[in-house]
Backbone atoms as SQL, in Angstrom:
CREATE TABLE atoms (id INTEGER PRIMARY KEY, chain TEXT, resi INTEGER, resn TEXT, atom TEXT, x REAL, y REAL, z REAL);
INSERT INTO atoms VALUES
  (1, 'A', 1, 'UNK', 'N', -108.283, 89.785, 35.957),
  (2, 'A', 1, 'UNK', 'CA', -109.011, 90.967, 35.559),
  (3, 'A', 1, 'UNK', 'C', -108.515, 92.115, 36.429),
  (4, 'A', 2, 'UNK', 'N', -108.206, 93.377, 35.686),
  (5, 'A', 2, 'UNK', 'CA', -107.988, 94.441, 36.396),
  (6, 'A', 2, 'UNK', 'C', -108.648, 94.784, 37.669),
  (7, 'A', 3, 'UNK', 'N', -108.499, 95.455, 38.468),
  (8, 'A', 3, 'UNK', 'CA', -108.995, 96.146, 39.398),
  (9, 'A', 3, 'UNK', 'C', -110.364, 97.236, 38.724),
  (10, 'A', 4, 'UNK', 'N', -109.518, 97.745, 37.773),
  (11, 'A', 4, 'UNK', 'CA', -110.780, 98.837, 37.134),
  (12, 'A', 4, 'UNK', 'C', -111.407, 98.236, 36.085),
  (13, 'A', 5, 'UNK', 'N', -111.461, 97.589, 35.484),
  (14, 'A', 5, 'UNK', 'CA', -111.753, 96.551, 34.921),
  (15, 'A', 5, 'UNK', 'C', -113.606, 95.900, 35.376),
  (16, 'A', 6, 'UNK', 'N', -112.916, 95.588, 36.558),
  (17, 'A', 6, 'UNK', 'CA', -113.932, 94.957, 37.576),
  (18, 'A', 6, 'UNK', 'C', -114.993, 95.743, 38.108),
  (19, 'A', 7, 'UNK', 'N', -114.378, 97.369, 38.153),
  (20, 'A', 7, 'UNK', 'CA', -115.142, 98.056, 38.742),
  (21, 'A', 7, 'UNK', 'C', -116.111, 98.756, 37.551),
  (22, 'A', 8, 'UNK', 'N', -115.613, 98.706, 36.116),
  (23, 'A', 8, 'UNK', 'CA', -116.663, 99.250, 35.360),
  (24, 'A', 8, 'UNK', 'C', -117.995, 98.444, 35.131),
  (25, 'A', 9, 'UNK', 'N', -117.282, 96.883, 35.114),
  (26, 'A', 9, 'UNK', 'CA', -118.453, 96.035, 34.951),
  (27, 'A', 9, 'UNK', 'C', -119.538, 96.138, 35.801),
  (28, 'A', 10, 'UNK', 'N', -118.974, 95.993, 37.373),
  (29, 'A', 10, 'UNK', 'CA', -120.276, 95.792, 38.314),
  (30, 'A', 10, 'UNK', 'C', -120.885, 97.332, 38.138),
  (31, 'A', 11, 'UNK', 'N', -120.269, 98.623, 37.666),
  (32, 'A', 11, 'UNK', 'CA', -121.359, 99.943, 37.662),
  (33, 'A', 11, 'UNK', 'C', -122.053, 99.277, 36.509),
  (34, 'A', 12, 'UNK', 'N', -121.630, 99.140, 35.417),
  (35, 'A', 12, 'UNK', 'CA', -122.831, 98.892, 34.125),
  (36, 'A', 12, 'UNK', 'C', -123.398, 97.559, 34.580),
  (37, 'A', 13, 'UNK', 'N', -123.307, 96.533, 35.308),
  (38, 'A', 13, 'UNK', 'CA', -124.286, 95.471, 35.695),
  (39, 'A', 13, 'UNK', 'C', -125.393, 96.086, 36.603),
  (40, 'A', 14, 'UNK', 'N', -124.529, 97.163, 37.480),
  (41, 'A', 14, 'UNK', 'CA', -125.714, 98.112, 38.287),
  (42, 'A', 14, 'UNK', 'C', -126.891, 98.603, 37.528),
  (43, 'A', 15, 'UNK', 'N', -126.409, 99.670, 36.763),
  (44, 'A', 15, 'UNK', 'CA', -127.354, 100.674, 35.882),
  (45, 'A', 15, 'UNK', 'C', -128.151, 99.910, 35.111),
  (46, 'A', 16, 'UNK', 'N', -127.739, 98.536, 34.442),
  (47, 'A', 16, 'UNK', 'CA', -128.881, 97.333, 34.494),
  (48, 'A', 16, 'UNK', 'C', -129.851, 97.140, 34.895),
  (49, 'A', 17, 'UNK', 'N', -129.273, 96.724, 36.198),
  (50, 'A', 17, 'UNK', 'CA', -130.609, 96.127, 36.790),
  (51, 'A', 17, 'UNK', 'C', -131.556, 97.534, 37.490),
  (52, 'A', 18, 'UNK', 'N', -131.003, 98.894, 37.735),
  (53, 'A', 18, 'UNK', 'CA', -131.337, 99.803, 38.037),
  (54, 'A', 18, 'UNK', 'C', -132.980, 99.744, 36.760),
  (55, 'A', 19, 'UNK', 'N', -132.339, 99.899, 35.741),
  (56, 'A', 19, 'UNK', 'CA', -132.707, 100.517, 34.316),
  (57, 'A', 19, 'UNK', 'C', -134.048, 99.501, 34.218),
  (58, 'A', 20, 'UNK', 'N', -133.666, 98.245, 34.874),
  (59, 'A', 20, 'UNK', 'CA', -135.234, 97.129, 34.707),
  (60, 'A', 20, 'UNK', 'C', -135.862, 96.864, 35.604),
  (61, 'A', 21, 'UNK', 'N', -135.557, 97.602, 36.830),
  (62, 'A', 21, 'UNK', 'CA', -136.265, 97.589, 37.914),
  (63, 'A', 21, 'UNK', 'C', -137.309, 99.401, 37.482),
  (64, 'A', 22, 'UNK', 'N', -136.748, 99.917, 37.132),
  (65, 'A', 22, 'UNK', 'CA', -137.175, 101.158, 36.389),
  (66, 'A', 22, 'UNK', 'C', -138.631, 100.635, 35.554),
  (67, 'A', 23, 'UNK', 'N', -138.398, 100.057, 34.555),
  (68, 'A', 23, 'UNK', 'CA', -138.976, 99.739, 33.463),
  (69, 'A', 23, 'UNK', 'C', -140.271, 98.436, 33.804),
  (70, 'A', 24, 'UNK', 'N', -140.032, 97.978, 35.172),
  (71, 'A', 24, 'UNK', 'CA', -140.949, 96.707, 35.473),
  (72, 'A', 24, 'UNK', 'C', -141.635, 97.755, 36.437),
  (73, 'A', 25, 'UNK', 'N', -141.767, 98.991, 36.833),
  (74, 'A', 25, 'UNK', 'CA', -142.512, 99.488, 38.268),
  (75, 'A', 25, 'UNK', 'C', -143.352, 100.116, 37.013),
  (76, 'A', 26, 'UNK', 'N', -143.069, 100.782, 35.902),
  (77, 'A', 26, 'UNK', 'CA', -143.806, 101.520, 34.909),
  (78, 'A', 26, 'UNK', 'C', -144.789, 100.759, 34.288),
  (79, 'A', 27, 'UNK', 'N', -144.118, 99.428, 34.190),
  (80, 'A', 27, 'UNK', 'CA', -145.022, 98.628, 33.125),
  (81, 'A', 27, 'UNK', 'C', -146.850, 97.960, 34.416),
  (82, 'A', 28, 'UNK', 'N', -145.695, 98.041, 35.788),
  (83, 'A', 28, 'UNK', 'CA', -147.376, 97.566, 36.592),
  (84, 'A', 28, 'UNK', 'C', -148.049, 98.498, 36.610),
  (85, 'A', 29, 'UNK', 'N', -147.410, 99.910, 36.990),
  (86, 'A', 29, 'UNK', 'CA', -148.033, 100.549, 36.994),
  (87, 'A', 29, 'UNK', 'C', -149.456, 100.999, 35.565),
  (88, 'A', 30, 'UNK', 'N', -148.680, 101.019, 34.090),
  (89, 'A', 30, 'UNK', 'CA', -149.187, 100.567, 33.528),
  (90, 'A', 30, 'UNK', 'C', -151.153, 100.203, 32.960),
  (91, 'A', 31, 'UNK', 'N', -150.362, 98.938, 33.681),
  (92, 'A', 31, 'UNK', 'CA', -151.344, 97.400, 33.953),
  (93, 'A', 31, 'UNK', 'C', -152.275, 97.780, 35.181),
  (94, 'A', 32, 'UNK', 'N', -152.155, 98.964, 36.160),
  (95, 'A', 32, 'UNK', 'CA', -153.260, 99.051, 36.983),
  (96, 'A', 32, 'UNK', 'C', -154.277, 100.106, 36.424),
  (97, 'A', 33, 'UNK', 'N', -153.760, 101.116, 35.461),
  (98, 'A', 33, 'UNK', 'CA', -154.594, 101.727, 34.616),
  (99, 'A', 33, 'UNK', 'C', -155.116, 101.594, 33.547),
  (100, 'A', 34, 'UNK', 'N', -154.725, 100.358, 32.929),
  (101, 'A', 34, 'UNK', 'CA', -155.457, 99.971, 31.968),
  (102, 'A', 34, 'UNK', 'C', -156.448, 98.663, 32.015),
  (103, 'A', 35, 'UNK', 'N', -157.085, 98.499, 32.986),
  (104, 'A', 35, 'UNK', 'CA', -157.988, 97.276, 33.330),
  (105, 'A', 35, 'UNK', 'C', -158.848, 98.078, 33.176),
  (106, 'A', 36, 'UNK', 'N', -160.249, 97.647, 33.073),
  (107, 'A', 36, 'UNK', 'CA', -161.522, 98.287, 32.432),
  (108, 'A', 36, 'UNK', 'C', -162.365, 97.745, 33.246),
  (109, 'A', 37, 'UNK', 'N', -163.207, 98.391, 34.398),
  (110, 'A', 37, 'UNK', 'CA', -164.029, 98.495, 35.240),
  (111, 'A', 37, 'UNK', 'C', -164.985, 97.047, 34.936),
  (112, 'A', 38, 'UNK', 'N', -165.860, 96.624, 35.763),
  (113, 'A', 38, 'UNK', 'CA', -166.747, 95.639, 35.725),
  (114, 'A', 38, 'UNK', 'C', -167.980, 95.807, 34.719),
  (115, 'A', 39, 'UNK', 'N', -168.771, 97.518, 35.042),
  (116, 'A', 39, 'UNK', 'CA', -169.250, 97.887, 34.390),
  (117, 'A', 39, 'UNK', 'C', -169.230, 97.713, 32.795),
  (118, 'A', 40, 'UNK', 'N', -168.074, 98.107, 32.651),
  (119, 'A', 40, 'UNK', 'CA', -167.745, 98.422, 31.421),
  (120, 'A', 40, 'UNK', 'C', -167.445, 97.146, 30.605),
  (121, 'A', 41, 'UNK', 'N', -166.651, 96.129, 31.150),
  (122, 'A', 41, 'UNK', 'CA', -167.166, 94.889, 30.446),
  (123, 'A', 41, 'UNK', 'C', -168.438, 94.335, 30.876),
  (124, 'A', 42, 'UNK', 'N', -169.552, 94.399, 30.985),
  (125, 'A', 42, 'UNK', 'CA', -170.819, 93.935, 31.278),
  (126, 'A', 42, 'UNK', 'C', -171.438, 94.724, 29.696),
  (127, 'A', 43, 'UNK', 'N', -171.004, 96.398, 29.932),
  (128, 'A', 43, 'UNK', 'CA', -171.983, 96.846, 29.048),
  (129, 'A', 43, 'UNK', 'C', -171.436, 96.497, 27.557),
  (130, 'A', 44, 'UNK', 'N', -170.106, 96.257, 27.129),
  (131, 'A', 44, 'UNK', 'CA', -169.967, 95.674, 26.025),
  (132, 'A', 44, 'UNK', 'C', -170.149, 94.374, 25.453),
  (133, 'A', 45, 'UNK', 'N', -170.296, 93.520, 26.824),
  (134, 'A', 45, 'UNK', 'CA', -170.895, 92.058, 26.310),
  (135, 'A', 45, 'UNK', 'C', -172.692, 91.969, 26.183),
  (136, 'A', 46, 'UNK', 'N', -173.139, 92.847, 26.915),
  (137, 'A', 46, 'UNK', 'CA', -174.334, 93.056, 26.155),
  (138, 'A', 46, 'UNK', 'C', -174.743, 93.585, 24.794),
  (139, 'A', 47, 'UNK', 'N', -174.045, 94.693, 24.362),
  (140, 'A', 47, 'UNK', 'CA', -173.542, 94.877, 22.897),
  (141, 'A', 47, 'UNK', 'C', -173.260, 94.098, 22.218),
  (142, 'A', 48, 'UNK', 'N', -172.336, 93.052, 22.751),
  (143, 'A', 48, 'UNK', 'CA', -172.086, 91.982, 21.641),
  (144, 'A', 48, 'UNK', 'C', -173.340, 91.062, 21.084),
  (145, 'A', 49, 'UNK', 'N', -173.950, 90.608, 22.796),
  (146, 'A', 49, 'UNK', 'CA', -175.395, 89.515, 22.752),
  (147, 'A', 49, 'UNK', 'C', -176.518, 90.591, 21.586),
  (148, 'A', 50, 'UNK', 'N', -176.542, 91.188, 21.857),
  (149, 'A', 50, 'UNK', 'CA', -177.226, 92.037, 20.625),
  (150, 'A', 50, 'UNK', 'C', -177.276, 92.026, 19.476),
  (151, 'A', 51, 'UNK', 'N', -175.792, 92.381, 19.242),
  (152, 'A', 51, 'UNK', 'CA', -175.706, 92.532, 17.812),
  (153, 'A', 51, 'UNK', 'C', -175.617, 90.793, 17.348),
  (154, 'A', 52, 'UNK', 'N', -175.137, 89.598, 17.771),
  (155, 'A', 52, 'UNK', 'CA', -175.142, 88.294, 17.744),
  (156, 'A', 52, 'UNK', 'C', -176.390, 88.141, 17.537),
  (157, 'A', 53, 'UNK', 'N', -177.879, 88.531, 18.518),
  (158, 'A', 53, 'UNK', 'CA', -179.143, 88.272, 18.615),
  (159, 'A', 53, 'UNK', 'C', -179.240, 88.752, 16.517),
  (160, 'A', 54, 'UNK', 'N', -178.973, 90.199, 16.493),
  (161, 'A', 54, 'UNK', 'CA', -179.440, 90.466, 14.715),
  (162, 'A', 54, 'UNK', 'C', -178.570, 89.547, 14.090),
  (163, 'A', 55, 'UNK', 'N', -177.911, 89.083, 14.035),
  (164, 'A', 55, 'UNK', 'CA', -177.183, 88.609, 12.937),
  (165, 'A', 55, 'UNK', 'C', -177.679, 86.823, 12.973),
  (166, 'A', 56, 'UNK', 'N', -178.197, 86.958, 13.851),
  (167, 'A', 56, 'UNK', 'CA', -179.288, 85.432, 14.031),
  (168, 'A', 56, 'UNK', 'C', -180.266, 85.360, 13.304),
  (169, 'A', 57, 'UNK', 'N', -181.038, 86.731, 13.868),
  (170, 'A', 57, 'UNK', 'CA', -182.083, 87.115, 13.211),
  (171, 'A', 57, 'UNK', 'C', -182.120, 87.258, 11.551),
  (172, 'A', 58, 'UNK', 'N', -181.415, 88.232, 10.975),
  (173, 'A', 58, 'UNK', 'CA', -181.202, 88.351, 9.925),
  (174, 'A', 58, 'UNK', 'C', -181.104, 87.294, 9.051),
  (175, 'A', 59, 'UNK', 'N', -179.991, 86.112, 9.920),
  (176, 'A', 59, 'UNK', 'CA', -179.485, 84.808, 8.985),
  (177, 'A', 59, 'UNK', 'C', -180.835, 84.108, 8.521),
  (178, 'A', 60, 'UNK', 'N', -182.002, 84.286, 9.378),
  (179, 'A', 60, 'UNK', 'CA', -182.934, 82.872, 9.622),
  (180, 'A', 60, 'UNK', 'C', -183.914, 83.752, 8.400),
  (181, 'A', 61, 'UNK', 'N', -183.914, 84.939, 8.278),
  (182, 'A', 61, 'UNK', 'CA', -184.858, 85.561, 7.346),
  (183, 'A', 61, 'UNK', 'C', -184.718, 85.438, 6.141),
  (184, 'A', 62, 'UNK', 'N', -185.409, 85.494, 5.184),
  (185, 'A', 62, 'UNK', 'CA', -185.501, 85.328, 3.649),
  (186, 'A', 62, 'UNK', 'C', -184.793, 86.865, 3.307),
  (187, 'A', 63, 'UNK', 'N', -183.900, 86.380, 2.127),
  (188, 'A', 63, 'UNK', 'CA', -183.472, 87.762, 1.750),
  (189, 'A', 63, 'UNK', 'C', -184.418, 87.992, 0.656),
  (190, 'A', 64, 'UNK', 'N', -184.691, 89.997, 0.853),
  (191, 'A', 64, 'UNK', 'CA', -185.596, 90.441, -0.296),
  (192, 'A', 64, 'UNK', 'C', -185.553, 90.295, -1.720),
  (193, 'A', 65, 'UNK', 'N', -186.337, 90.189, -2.640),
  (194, 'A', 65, 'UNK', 'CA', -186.540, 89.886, -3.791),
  (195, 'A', 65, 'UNK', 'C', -185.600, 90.543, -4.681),
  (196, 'A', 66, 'UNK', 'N', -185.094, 90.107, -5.446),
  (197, 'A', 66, 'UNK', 'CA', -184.410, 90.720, -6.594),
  (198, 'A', 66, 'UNK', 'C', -185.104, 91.905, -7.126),
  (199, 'A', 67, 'UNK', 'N', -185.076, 92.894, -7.563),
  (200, 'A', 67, 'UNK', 'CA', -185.650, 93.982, -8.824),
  (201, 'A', 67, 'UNK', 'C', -185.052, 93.432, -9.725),
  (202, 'A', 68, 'UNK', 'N', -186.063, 94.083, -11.007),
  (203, 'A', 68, 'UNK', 'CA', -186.601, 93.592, -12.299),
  (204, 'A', 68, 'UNK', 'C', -185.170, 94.158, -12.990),
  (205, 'A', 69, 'UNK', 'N', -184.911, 93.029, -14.293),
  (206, 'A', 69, 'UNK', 'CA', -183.844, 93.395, -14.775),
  (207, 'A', 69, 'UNK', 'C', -184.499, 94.515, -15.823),
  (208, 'A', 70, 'UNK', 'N', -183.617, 94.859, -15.952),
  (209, 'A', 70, 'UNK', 'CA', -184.367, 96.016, -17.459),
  (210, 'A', 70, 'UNK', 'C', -184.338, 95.174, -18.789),
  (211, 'A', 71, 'UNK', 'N', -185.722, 95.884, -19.464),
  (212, 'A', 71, 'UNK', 'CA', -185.822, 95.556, -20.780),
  (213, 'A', 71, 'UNK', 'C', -184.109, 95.410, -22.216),
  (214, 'A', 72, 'UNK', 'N', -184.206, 94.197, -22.174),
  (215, 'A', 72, 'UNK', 'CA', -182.867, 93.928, -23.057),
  (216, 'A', 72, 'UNK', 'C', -182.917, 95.138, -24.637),
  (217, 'A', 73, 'UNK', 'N', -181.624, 95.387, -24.488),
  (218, 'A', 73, 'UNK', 'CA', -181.263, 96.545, -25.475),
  (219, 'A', 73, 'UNK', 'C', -180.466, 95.688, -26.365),
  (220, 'A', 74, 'UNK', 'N', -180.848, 96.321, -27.750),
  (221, 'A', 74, 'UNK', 'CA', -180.038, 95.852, -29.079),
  (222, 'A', 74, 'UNK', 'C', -178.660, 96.218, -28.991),
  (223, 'A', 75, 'UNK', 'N', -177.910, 95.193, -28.807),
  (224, 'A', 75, 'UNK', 'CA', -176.314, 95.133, -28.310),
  (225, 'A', 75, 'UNK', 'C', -175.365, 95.676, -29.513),
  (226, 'A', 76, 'UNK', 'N', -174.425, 96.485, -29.396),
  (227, 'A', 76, 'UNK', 'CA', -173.853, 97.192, -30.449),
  (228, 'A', 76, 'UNK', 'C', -173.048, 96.179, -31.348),
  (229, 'A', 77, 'UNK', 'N', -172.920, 95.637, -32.519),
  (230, 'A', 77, 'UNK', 'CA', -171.773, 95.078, -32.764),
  (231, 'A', 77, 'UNK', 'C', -170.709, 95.782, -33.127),
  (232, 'A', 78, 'UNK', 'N', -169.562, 95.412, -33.290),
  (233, 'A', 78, 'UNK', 'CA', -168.272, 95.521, -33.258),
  (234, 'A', 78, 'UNK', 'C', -167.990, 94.563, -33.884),
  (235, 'A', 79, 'UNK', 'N', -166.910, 95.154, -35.029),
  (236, 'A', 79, 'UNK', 'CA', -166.069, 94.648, -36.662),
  (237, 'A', 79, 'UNK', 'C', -165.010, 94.662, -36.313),
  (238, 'A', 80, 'UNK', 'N', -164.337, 93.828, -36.303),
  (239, 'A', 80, 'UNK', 'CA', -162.722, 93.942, -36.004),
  (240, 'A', 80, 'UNK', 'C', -162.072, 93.870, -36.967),
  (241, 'A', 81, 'UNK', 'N', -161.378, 94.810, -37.781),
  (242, 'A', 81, 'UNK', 'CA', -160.465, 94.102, -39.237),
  (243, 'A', 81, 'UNK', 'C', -158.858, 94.413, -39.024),
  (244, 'A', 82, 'UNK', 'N', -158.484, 93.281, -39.053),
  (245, 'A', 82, 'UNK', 'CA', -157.231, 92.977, -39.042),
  (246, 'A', 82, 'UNK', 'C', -156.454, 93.521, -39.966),
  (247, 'A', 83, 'UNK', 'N', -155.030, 94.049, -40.308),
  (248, 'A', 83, 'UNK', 'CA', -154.346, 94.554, -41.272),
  (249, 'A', 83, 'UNK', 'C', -153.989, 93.231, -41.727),
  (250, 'A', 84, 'UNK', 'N', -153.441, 93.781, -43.107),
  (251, 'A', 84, 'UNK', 'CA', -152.972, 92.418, -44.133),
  (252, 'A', 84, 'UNK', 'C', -151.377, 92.084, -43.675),
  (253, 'A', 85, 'UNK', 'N', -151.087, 90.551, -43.793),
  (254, 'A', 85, 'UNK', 'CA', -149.902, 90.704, -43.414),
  (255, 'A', 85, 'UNK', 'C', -149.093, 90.417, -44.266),
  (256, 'A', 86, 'UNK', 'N', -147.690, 91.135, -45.116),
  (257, 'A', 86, 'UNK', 'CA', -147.016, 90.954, -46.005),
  (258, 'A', 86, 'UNK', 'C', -146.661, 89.696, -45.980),
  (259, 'A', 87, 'UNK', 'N', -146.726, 89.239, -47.258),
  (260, 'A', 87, 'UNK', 'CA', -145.811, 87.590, -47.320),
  (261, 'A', 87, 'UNK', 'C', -144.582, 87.000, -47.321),
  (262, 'A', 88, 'UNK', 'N', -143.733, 88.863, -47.700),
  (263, 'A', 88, 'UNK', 'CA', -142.577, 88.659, -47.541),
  (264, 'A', 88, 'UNK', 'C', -141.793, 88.775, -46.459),
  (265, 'A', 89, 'UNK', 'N', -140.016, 88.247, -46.731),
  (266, 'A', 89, 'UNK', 'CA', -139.449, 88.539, -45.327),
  (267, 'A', 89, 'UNK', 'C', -139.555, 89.712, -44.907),
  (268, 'A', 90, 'UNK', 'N', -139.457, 90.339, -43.196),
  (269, 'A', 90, 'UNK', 'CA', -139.596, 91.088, -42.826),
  (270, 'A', 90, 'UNK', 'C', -137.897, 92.023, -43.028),
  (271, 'A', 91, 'UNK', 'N', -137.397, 91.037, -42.891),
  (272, 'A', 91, 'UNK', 'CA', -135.796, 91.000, -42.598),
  (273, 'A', 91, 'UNK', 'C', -134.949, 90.673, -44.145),
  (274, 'A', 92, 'UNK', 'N', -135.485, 90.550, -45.184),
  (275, 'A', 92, 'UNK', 'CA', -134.714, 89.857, -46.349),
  (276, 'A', 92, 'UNK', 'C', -133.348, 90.304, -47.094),
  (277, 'A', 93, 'UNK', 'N', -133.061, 91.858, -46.374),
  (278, 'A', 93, 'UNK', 'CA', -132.040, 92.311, -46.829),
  (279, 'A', 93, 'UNK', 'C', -130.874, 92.839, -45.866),
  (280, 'A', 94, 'UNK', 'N', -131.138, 91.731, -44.708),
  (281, 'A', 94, 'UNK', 'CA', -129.981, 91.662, -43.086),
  (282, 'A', 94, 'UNK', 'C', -128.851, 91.613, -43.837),
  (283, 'A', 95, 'UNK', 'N', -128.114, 92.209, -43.547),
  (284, 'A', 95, 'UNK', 'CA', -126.725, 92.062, -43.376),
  (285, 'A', 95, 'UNK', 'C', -126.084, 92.146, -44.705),
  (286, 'A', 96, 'UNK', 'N', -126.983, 92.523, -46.052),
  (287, 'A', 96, 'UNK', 'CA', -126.472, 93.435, -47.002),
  (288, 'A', 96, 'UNK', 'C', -126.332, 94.908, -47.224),
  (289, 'A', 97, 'UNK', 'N', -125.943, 95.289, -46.101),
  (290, 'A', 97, 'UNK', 'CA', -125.542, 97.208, -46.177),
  (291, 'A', 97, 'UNK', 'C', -124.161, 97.311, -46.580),
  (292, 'A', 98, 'UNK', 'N', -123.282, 96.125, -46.218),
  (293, 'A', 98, 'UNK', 'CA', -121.895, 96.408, -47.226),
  (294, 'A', 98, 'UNK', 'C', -121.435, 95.014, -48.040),
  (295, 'A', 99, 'UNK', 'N', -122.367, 95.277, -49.040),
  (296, 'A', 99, 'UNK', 'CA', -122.439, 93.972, -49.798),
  (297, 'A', 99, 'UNK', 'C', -120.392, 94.183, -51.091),
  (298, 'A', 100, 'UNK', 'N', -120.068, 95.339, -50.353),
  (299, 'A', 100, 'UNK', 'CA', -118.397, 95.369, -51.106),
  (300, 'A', 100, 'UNK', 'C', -117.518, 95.017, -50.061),
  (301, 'A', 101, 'UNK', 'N', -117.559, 94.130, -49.150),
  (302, 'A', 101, 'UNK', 'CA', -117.039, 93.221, -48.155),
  (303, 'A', 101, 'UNK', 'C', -116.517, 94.370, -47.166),
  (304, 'A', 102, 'UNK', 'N', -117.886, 95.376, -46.523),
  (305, 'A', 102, 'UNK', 'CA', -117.823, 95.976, -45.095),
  (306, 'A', 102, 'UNK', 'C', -117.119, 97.117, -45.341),
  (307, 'A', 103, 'UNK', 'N', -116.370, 97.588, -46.552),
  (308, 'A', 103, 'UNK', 'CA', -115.563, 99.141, -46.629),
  (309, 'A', 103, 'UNK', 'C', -116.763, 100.369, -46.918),
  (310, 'A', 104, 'UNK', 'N', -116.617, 100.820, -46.322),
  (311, 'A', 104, 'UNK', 'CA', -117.947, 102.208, -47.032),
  (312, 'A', 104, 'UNK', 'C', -116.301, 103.332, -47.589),
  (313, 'A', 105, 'UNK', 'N', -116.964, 103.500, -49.013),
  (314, 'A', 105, 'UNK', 'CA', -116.058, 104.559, -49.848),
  (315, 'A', 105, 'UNK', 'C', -116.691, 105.975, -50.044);
């Protein structure tokens, strides 16, 4: 391996590890501002026991009564009439447009 060769590698193996020693001080840093006080998880797990407590509650209760259906209405009918369908071929005169063997005069 070249001389310069050698020397580009170890700068870009540098700026590497430069670049992730960079990127690992940001990420703790990070991670020390985003932890959420004691408080603050206490007061959302009480929120949770709460809303868990209604949805206990709720489950064990009778659900309220239906309302009354309404008085049944005389339902419209509807006639459907079909068109007639010819008996003949649809197609019976295919391929006679040059019944003088294909010359048009």
């Amino acid at each position: 391996m070249k001389r310069r060769h050698a020397l580009l590698t170890s700068l870009l193996l540098g700026l590497a590890v430069v670049a992730g020693a960079l990127a690992l001080t940001r990420t703790m840093a990070l991670g020390q501002h985003a932890s959420a006080g004691d408080a603050q998880i206490a007061r959302r797990a009480a929120q949770l026991d709460r809303a868990e407590a209604q949805v206990r509650r709720l489950r064990a209760e009778r659900p309220p009564a239906l309302p009354a259906a309404p008085a049944a209405q005389s339902a419209t009918r509807v006639v459907v009439v079909r068109a007639s369908q010819s008996h003949g071929e649809p197609y019976e005169h295919e391929g006679d447009e040059h019944e003088d063997g294909g010359h048009d005069d």
